[in-house]
C-alpha positions in Angstrom: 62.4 36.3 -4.6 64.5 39.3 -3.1 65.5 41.3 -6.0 69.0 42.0 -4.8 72.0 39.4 -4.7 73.2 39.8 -1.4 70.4 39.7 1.8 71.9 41.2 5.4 72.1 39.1 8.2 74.2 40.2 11.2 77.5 41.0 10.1 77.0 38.6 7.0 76.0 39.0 3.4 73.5 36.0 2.3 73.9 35.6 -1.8 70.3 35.2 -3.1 69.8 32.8 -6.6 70.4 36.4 -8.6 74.3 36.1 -7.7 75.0 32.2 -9.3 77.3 31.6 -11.8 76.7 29.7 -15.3 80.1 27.6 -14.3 78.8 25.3 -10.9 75.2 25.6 -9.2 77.4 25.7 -5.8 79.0 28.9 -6.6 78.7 32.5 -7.5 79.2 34.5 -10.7 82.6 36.8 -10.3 80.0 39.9 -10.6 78.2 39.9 -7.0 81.2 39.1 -4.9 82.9 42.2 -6.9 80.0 44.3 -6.4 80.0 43.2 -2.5 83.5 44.3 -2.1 83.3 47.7 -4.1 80.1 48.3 -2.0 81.7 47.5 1.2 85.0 49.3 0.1 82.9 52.9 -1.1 81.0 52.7 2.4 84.2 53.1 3.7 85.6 55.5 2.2 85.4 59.1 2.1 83.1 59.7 -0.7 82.8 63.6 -0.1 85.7 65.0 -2.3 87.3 61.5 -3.3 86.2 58.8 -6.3 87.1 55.7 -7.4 89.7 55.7 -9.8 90.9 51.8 -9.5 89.5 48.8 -8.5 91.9 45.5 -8.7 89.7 42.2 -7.2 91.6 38.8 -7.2 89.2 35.6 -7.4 91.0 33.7 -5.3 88.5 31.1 -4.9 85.5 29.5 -6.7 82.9 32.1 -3.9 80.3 29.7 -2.5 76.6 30.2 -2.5 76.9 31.1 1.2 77.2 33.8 3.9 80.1 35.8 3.3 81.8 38.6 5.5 84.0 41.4 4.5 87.2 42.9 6.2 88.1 45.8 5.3 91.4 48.0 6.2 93.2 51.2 5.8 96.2 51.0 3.2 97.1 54.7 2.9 94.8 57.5 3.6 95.3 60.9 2.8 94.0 64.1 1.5 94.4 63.5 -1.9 94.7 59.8 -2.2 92.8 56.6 0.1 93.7 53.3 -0.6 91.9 51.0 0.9 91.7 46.7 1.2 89.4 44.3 1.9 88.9 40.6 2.4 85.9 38.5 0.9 85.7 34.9 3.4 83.5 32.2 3.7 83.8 30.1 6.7 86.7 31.9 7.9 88.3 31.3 4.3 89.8 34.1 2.0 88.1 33.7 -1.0 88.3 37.1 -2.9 90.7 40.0 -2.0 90.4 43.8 -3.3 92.3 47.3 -3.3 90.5 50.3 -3.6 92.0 53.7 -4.9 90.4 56.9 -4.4 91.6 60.1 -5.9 90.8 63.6 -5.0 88.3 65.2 -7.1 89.3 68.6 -8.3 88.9 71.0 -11.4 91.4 71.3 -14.1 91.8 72.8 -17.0 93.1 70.4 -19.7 94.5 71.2 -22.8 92.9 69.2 -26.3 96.0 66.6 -26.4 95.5 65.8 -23.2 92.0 64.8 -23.5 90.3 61.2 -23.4 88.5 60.7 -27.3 84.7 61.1 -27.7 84.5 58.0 -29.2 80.7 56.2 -28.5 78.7 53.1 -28.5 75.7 52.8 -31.0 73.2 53.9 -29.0 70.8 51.7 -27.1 67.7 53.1 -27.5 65.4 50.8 -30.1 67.1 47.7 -28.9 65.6 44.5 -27.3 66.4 44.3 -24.0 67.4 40.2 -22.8 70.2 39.1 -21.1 73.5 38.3 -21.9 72.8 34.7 -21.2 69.5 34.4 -23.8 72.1 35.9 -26.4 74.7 34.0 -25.8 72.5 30.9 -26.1 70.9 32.0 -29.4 67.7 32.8 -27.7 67.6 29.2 -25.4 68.6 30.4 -22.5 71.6 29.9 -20.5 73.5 27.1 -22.3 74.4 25.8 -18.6 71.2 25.9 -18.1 71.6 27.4 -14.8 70.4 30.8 -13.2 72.3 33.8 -11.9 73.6 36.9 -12.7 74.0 36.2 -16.2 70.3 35.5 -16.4 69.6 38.7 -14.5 71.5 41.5 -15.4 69.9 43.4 -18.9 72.0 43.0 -21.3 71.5 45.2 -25.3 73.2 43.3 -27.9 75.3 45.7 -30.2 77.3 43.1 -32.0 79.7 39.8 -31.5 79.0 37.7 -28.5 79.1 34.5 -30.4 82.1 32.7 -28.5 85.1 34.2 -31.0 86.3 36.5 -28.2 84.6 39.8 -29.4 81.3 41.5 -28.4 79.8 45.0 -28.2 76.9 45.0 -25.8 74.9 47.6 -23.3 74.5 46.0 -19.8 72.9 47.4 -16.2 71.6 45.8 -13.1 67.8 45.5 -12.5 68.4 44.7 -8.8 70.1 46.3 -5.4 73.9 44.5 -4.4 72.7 44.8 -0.8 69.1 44.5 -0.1 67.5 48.0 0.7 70.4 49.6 0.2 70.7 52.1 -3.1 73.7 51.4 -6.0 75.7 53.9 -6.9 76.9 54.1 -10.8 80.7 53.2 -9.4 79.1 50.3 -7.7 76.9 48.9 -10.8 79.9 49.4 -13.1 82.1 47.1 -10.8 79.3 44.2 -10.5 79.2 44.5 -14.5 82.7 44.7 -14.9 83.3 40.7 -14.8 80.8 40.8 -17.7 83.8 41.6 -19.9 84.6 38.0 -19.8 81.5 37.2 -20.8 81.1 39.6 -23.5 84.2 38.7 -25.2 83.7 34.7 -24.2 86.6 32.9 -26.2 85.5 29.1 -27.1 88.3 26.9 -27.5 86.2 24.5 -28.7 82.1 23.8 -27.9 82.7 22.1 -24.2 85.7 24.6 -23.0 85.5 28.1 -22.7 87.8 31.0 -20.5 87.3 31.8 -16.9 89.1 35.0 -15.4 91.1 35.3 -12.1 90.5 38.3 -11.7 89.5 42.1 -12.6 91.3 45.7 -12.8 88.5 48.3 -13.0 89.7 51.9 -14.2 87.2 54.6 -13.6 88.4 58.4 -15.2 85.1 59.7 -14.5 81.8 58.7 -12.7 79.7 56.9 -15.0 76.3 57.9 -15.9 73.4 56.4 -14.2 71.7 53.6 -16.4 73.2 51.5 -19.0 76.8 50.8 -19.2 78.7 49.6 -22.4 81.0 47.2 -22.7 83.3 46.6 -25.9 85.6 43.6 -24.8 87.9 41.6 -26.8 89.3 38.3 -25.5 92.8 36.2 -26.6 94.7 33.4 -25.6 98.6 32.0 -25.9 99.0 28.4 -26.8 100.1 27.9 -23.2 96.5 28.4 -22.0 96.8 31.5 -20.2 95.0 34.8 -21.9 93.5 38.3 -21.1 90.5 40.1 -21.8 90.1 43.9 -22.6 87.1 45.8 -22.4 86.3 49.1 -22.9 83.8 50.9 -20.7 81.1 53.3 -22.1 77.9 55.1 -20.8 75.6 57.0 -23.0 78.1 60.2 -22.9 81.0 58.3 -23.8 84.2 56.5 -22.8 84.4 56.1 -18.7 87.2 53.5 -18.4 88.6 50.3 -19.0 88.5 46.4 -17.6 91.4 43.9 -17.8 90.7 40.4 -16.9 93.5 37.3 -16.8 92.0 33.7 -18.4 92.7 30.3 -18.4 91.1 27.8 -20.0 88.1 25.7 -17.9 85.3 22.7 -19.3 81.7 24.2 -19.5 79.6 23.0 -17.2 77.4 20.0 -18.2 75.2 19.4 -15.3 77.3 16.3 -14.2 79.7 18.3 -12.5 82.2 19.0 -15.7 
């Protein structure tokens, strides 16, 4: 098996079984297509003296196992600032859409009230590595029984991650986004970031759990290299629409945050519900 999700072919990206989703064997987990689009959208861009500061992806379809192609265009592009778009299609079909903002890099001094906290995960040295599906499952596996990213990615359990819509775990990504092409820590961090859902998985009872719609990634500094934390906490109104926050952390500290828009959907069952 090629360990990366996405295989080149042409102008297409080919999803490999490392990108599926625990929801429908036809369709992929919200991670790859996010980490197709933020890889696309930093090749892009001009990396030399700007960073990612914001990536906002809207799932606008369930993203089929199946070639993909990426558009990508100039919003705004200046010395200071680049915002930039792109379109995820299948077939011809919009399925996912992104904006990218990149913000000058430049020494300041900041004053202590200014400051972001030094506030830090427990550590993951010492801990077993499995993946977030084996621990969500209680140690059985993915309790869709299907394969993907949530079987693939590494996954540190801290505490939570027991359907209440709280969890503290360490994550990273054993595998390329694009076959033979490196990840950077900005990229890994955005195919992670739809993990917050998962983290913080809210049950509403033992057949229906929360699906997002999309993600807002916020980046204040380059994460670290290696694994990335994620603290996430997940509610819902009565009217079935909810949100998920999650805190971002490498082993230095706080890096950012992820915000995430649910609505209720049936777990799969393996007879299509």
């Amino acid at each position: 098996m090629t360990e990366a999700l996405f295989v080149r072919d042409g102008d297409a990206f080919v999803p490999t079984p490392l990108a599926g989703s625990p929801w429908s064997p036809s369709v992929l987990h919200g991670g790859p297509p996010t980490g197709l689009l933020a890889f696309v959208l930093e090749a892009a861009s001009d990396t030399a003296n700007l960073r990612l500061a914001r990536l906002t992806v809207d799932l606008l379809r369930p993203v089929p196992s199946a070639p993909l192609t990426v558009r990508v265009e100039t919003i705004r592009s200046g010395r200071r600032l680049q915002l930039l778009g792109a379109s995820l299609l299948a077939d011809g079909v919009e399925v996912s859409r992104a904006t990218a903002l990149f913000l000058e890099r430049r020494e300041v001094a900041v004053p202590d009230y200014g400051r972001f906290g030094d506030e830090r995960l427990p550590a993951p040295d010492g801990r077993a590595v499995d993946t977030l599906a084996n621990l969500a499952g209680g140690g059985k596996g993915s309790p869709s029984g299907l394969k993907g990213l949530h079987t693939t990615a590494e996954a540190c359990l801290i505490d939570g991650v027991a359907g209440r819509g709280a969890g503290r775990m360490w994550m990273r990504l054993p595998v390329a986004v694009v076959a033979g092409e490196p990840v950077s820590p900005a990229v890994q961090t955005a195919t992670l970031s739809d993990f917050g859902n998962g983290v913080g998985q809210l049950r509403l009872a033992p057949d229906v759990g929360c699906i997002n719609a999309d993600i807002s990634l916020h980046l204040h500094r380059t994460p670290q290299p290696g694994w990335l934390g994620l603290d996430a906490r997940s509610r819902m109104q009565p009217d079935g629409v909810g949100l998920v926050e999650t805190l971002l952390y490498d082993e230095l500290g706080l890096v950012g945050r992820v915000t995430q828009s649910t609505l209720a959907m049936p777990v799969y069952n393996g007879n299509g519900g």
